[in-house]
PyMOL commands that place a pseudoatom at each C-alpha (Angstrom):
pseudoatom trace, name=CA, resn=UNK, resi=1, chain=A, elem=C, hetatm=0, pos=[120.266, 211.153, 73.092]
pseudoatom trace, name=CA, resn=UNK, resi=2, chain=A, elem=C, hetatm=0, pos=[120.834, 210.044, 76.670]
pseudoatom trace, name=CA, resn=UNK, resi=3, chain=A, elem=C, hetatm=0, pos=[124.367, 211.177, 78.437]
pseudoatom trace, name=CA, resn=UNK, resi=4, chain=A, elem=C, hetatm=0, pos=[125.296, 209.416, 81.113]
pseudoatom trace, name=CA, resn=UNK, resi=5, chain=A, elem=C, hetatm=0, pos=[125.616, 211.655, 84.059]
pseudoatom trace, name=CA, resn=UNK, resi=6, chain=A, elem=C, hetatm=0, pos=[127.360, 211.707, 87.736]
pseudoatom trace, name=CA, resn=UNK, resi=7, chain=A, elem=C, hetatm=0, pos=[125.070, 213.467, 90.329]
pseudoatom trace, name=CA, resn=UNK, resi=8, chain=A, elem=C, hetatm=0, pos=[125.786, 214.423, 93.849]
pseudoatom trace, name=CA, resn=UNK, resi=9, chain=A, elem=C, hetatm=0, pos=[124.874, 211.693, 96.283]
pseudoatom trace, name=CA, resn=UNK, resi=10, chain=A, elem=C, hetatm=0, pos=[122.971, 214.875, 98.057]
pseudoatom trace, name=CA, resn=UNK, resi=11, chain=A, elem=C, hetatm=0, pos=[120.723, 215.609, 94.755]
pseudoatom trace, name=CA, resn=UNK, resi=12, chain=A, elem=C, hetatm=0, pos=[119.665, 211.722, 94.092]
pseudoatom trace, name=CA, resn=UNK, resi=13, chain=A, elem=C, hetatm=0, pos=[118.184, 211.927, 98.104]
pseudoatom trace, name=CA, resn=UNK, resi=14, chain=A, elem=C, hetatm=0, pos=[116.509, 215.131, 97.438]
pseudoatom trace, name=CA, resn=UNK, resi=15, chain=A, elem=C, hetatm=0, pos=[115.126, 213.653, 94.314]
pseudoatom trace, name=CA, resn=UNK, resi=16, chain=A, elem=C, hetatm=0, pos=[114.005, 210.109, 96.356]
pseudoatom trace, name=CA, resn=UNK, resi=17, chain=A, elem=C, hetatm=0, pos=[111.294, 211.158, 97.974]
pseudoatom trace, name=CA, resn=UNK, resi=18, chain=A, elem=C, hetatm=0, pos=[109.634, 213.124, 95.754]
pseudoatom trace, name=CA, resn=UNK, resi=19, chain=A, elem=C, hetatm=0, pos=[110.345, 210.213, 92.737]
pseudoatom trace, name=CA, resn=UNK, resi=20, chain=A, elem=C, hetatm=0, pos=[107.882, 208.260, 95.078]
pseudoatom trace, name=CA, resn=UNK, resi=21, chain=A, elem=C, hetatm=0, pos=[105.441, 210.561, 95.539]
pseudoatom trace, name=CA, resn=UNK, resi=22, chain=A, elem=C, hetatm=0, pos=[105.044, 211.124, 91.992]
pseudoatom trace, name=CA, resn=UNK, resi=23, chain=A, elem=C, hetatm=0, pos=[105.167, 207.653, 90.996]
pseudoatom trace, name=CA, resn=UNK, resi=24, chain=A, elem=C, hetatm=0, pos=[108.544, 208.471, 88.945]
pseudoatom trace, name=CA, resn=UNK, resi=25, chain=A, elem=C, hetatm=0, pos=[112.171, 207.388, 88.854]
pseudoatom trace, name=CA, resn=UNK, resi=26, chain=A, elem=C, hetatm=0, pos=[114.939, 209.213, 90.629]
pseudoatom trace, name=CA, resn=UNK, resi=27, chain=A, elem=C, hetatm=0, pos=[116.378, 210.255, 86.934]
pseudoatom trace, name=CA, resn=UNK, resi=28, chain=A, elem=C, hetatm=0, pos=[113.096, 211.064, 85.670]
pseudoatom trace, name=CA, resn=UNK, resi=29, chain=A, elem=C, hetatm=0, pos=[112.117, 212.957, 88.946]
pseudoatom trace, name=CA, resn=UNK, resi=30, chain=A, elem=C, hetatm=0, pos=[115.725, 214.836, 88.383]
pseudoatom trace, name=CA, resn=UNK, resi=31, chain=A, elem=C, hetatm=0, pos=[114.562, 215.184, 84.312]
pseudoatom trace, name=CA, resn=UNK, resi=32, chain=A, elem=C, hetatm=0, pos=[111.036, 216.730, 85.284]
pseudoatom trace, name=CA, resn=UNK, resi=33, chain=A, elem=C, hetatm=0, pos=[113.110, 219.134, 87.848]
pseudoatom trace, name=CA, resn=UNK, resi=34, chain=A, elem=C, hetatm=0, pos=[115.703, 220.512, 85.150]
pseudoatom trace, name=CA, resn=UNK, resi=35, chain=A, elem=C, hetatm=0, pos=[112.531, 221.300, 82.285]
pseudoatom trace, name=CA, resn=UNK, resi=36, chain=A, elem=C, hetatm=0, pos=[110.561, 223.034, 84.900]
pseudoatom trace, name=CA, resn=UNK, resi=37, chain=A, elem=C, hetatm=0, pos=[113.298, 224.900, 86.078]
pseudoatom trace, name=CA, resn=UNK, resi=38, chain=A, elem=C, hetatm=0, pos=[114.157, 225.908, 82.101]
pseudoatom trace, name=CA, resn=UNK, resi=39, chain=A, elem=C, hetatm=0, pos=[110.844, 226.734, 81.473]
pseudoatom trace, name=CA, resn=UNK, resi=40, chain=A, elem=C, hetatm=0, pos=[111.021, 229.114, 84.920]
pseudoatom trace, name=CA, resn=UNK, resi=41, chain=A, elem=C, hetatm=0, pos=[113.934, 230.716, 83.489]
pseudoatom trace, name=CA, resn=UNK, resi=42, chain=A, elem=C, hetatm=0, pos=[112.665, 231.756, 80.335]
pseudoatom trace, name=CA, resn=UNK, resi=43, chain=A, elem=C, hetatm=0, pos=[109.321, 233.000, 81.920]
pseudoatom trace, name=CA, resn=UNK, resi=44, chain=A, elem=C, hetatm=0, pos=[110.068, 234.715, 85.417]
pseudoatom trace, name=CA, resn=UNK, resi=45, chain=A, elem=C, hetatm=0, pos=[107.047, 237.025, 84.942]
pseudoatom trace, name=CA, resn=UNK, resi=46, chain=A, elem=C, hetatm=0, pos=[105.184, 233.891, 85.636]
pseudoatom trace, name=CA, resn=UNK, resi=47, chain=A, elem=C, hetatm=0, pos=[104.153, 231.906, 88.808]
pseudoatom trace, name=CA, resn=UNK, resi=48, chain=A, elem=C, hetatm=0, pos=[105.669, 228.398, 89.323]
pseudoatom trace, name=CA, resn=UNK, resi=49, chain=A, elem=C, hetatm=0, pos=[102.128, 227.051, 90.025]
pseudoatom trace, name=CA, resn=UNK, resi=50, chain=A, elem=C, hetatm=0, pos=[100.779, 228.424, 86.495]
pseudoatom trace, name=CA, resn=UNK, resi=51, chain=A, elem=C, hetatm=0, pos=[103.791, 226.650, 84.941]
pseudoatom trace, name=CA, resn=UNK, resi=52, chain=A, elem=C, hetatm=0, pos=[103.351, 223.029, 86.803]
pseudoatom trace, name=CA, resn=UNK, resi=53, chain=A, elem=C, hetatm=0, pos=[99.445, 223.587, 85.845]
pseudoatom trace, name=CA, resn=UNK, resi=54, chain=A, elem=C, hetatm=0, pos=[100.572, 225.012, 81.801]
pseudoatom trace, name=CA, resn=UNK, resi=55, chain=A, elem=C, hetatm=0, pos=[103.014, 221.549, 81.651]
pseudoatom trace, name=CA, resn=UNK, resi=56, chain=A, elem=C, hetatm=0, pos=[100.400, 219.370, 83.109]
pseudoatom trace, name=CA, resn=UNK, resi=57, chain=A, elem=C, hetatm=0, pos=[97.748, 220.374, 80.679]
pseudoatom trace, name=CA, resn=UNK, resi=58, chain=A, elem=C, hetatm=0, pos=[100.310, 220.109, 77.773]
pseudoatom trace, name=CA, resn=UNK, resi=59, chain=A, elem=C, hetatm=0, pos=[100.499, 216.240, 78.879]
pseudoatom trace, name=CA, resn=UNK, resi=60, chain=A, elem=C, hetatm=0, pos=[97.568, 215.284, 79.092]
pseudoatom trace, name=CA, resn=UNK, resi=61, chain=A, elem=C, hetatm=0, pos=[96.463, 217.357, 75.627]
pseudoatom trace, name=CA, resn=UNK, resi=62, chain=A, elem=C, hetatm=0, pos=[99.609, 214.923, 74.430]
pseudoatom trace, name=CA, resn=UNK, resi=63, chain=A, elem=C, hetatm=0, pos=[97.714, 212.198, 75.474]
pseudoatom trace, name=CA, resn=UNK, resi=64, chain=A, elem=C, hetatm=0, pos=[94.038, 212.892, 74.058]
pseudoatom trace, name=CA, resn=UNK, resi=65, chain=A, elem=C, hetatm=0, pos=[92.596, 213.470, 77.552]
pseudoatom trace, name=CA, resn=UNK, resi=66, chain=A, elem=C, hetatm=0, pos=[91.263, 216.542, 76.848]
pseudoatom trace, name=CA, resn=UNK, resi=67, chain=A, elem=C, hetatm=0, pos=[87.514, 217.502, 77.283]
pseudoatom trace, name=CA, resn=UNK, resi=68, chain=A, elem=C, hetatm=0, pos=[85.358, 220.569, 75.921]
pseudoatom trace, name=CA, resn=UNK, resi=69, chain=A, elem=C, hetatm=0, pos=[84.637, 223.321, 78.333]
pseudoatom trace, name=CA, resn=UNK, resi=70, chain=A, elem=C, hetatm=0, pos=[81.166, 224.751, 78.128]
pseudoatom trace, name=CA, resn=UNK, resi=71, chain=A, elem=C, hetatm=0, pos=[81.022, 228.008, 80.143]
pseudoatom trace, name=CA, resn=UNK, resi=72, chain=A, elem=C, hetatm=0, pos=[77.899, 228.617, 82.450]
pseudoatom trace, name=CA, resn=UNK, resi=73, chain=A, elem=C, hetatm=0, pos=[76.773, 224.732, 82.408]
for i in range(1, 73): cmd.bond("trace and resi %d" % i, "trace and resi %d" % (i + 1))
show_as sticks, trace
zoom trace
């Protein structure tokens, strides 16, 4: 269910920039922020790099681009 939602004018301009960069929209770019964030909360044992790579590879598995691994080849 989408809530409509009034953001600082300072947040949306954070959120510009890097919206562009990552081919997103400001309110997506602000979406993507608050899971990551979440999922940093509720594993601070792990590093924020591991969790950007975990939620990556959970996309694209999501999306049938995965590919077998074949060690030593």
């Amino acid at each position: 269910m989408a809530i409509p939602l009034k953001l600082s004018n300072e947040l949306v301009d954070m959120a510009r920039p890097r919206a562009v960069a990552e081919h997103r929209s400001i309110p997506k770019q602000i979406e993507y922020w608050a899971r990551l964030g979440k999922v940093v909360e509720d594993n601070p044992e792990l590093p924020v790099q591991f969790i950007k790579s975990t939620l990556l590879a959970t996309a694209e598995a999501d999306a049938g681009q995965l590919s077998e691994y074949h060690i030593g080849v």
